[in-house]
DSSP file (Angstrom, degrees, kcal/mol; ACC not computed):
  #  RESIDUE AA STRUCTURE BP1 BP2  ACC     N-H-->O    O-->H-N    N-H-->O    O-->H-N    TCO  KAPPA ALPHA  PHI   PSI    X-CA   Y-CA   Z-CA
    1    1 A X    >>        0   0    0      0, 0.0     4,-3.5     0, 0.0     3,-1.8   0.000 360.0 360.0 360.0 -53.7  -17.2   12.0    5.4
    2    2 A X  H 3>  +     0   0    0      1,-0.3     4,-1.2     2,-0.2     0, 0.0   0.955 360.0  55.5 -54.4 -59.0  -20.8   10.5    6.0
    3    3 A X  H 34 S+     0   0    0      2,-0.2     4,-0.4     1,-0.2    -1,-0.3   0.547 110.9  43.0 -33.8 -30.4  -21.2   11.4    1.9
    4    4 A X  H <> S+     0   0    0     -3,-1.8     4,-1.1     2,-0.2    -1,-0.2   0.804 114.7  54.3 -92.7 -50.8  -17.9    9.2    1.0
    5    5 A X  H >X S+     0   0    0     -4,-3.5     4,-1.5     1,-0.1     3,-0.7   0.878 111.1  40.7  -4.1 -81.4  -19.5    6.9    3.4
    6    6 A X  H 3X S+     0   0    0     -4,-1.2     4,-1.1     1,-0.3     5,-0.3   0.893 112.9  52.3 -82.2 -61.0  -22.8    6.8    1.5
    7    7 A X  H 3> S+     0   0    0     -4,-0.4     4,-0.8     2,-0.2    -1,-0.3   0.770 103.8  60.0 -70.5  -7.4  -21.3    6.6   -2.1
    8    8 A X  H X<>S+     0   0    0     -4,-1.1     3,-1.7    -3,-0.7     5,-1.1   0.940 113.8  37.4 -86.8 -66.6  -19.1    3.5   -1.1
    9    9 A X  H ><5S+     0   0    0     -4,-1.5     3,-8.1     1,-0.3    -2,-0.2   0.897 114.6  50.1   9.3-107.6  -22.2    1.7   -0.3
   10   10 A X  H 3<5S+     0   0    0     -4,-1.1    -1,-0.3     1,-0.3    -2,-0.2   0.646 117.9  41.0 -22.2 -41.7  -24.1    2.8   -2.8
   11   11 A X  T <<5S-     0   0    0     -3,-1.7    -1,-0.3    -4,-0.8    -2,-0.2   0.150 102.8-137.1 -80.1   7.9  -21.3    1.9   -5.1
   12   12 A X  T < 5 +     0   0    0     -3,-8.1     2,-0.3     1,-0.1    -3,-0.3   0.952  44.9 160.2  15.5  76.7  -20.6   -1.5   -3.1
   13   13 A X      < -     0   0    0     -5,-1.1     2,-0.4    -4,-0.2    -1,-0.1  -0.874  33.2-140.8-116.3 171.9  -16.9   -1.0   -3.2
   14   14 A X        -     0   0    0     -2,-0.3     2,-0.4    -3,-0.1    -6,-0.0  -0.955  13.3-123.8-128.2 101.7  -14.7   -2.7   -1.1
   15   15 A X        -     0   0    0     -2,-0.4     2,-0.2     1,-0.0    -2,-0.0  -0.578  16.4-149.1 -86.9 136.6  -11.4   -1.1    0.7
   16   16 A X        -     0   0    0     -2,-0.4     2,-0.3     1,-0.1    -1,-0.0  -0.475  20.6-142.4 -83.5 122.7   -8.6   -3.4   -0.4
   17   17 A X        -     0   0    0     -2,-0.2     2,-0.5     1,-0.0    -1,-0.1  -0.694  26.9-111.6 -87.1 156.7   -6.3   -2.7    3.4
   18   18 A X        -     0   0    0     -2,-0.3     2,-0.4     4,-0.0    -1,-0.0  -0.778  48.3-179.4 -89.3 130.1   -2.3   -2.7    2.2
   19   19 A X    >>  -     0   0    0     -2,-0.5     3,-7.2     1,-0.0     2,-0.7  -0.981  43.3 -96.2-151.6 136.1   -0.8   -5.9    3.7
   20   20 A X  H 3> S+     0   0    0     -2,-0.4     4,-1.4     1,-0.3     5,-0.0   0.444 118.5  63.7 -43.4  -6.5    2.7   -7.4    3.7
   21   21 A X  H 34 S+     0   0    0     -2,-0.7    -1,-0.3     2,-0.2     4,-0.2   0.728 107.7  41.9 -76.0 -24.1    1.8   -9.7    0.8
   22   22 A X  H <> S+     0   0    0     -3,-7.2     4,-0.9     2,-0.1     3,-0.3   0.917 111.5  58.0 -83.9 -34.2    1.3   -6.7   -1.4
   23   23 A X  H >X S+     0   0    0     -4,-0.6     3,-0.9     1,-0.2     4,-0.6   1.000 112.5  42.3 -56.1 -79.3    4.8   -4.8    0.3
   24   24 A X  H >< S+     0   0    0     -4,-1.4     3,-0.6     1,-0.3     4,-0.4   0.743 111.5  59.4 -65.8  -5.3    6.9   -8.0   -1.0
   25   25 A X  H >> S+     0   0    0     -3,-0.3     3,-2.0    -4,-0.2     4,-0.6   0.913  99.6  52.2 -77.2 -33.8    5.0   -7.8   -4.3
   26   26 A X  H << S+     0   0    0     -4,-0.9    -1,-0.2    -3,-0.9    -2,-0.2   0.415  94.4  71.6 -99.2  39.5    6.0   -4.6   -5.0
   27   27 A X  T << S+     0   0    0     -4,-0.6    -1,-0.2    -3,-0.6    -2,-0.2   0.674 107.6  46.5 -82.1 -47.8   10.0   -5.8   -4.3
   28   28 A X  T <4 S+     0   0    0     -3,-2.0     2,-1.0    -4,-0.4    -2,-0.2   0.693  89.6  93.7-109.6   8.2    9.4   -7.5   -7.6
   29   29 A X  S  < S-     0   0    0     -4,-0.6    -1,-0.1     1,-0.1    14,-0.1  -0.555  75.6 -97.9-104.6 146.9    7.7   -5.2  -10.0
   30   30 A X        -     0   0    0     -2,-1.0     2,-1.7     1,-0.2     3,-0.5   0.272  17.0-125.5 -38.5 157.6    9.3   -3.2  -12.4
   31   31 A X        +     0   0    0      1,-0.2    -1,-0.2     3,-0.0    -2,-0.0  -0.315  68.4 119.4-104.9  58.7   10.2    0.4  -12.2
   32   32 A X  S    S+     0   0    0     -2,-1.7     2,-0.4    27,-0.1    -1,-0.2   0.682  74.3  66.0 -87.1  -2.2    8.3    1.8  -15.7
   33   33 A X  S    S-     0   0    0     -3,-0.5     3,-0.0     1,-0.1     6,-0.0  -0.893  73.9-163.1-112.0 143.2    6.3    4.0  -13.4
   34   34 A X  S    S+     0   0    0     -2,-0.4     2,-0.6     1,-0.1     3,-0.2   0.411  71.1  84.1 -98.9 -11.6    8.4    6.8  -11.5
   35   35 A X    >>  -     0   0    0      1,-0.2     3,-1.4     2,-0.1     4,-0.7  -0.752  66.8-160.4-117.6 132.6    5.9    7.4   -9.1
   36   36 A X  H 3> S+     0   0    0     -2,-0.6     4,-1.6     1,-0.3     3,-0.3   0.739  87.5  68.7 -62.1 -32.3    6.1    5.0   -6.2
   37   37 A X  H 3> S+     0   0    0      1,-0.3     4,-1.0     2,-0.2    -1,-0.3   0.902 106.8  35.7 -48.0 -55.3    2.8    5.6   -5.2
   38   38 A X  H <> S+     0   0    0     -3,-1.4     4,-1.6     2,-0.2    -1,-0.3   0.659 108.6  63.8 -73.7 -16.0    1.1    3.8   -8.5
   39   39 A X  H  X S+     0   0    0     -4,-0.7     4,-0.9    -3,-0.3    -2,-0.2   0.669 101.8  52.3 -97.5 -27.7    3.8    1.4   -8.6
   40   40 A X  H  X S+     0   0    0     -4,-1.6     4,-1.1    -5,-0.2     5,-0.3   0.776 106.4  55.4 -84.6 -35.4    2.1    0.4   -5.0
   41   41 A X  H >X S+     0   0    0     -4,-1.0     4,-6.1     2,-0.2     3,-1.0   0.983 105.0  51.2 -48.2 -76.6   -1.3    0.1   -6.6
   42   42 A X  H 3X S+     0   0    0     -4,-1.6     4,-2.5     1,-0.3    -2,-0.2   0.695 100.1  60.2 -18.9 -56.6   -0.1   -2.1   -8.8
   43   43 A X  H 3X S+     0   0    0     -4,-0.9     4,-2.5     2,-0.2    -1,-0.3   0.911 109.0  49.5 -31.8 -61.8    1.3   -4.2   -6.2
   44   44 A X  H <X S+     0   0    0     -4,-1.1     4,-0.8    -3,-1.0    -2,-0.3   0.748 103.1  54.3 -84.4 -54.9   -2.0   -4.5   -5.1
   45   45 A X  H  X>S+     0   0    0     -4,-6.1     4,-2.4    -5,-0.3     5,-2.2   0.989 112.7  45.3 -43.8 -67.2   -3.8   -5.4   -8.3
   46   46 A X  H  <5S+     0   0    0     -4,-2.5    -2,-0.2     2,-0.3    -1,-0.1   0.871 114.8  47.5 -31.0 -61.7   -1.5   -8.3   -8.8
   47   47 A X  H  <5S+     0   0    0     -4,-2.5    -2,-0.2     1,-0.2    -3,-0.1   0.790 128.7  29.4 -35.2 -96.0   -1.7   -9.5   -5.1
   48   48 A X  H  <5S-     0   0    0     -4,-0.8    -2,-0.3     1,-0.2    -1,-0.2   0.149  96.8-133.3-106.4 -33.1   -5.2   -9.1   -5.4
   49   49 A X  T  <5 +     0   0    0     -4,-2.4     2,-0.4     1,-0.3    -3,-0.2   0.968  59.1 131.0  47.5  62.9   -6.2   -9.7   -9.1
   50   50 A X      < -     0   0    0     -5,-2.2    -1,-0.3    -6,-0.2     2,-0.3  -0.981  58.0-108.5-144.6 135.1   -8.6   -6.5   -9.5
   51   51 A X        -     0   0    0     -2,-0.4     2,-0.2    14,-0.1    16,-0.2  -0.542  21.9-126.6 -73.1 133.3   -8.4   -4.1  -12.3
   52   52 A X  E     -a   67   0A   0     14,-1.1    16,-2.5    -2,-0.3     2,-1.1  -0.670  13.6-142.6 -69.5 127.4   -7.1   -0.7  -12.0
   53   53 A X  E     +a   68   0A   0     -2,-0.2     2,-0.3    14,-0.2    16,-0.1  -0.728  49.9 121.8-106.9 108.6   -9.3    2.2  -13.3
   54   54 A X        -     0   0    0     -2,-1.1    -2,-0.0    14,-0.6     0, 0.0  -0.989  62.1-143.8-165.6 174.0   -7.0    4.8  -15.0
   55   55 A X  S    S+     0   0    0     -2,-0.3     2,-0.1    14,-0.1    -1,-0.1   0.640  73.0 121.0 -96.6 -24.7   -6.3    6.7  -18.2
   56   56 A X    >   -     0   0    0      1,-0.2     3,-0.5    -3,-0.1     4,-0.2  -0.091  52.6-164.4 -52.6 103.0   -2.9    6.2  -17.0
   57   57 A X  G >> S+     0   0    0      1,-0.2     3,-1.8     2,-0.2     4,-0.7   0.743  76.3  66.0 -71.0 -18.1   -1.1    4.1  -20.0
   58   58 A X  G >4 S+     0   0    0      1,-0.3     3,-4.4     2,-0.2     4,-0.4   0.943  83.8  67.4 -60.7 -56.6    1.9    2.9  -18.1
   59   59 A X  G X4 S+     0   0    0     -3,-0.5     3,-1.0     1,-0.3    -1,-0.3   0.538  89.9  70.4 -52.5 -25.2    0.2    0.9  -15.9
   60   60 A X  G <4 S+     0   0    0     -3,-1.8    -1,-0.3     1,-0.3    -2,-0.2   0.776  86.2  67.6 -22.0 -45.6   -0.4   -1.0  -19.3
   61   61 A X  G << S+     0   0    0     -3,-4.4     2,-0.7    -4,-0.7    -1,-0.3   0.751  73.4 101.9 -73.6  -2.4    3.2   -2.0  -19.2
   62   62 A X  S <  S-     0   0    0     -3,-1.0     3,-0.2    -4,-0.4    -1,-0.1  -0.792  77.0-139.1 -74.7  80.9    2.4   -3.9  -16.4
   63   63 A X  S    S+     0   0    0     -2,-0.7     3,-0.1     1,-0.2    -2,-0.1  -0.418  92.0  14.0 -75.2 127.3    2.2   -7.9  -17.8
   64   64 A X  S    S+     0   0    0      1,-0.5     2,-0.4   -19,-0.0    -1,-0.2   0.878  93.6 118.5 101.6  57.7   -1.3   -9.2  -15.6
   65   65 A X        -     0   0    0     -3,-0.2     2,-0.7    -5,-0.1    -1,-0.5  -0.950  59.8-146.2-135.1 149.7   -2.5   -6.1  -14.6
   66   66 A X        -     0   0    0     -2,-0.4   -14,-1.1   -16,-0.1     2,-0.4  -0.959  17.8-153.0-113.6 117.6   -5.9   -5.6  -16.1
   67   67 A X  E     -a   52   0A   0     -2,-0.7     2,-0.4   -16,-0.2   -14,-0.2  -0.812   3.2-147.8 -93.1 123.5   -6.6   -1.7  -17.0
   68   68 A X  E      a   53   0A   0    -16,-2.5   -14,-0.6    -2,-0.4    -2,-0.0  -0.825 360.0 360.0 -69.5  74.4   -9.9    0.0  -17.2
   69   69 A X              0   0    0     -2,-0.4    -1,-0.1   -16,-0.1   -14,-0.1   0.066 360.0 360.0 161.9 360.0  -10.6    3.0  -19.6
């Protein structure tokens, strides 16, 4: 734990908490992803306007979601 700690730091990243503006976001996005789980990410990108780091191409299909890699 202290090591996940240490590397968030170290990495300055920031955890985004999940919050009822991102819950009604994801009411309106499209189902091209089956697994609900990314489809909640997404949410959360949008809310939030931060890019998602994945190889994963659907998220692509996602108009104003900005993909990394």
């Amino acid at each position: 734990m202290e090591d996940v700690v240490s590397g968030m730091a170290e990495l300055n990243l920031t955890v985004v908490p999940w919050t009822a503006d991102h819950a009604l976001r994801l009411f309106t996005v499209p189902v091209h992803h089956g697994d609900p789980f990314d489809r909640q990410i997404i949410a959360q990108a949008l809310v939030e306007d931060i890019p998602v780091v994945t190889p994963d191409p659907v998220f692509k299909l996602y108009g104003g979601v900005k993909v990394i890699w």
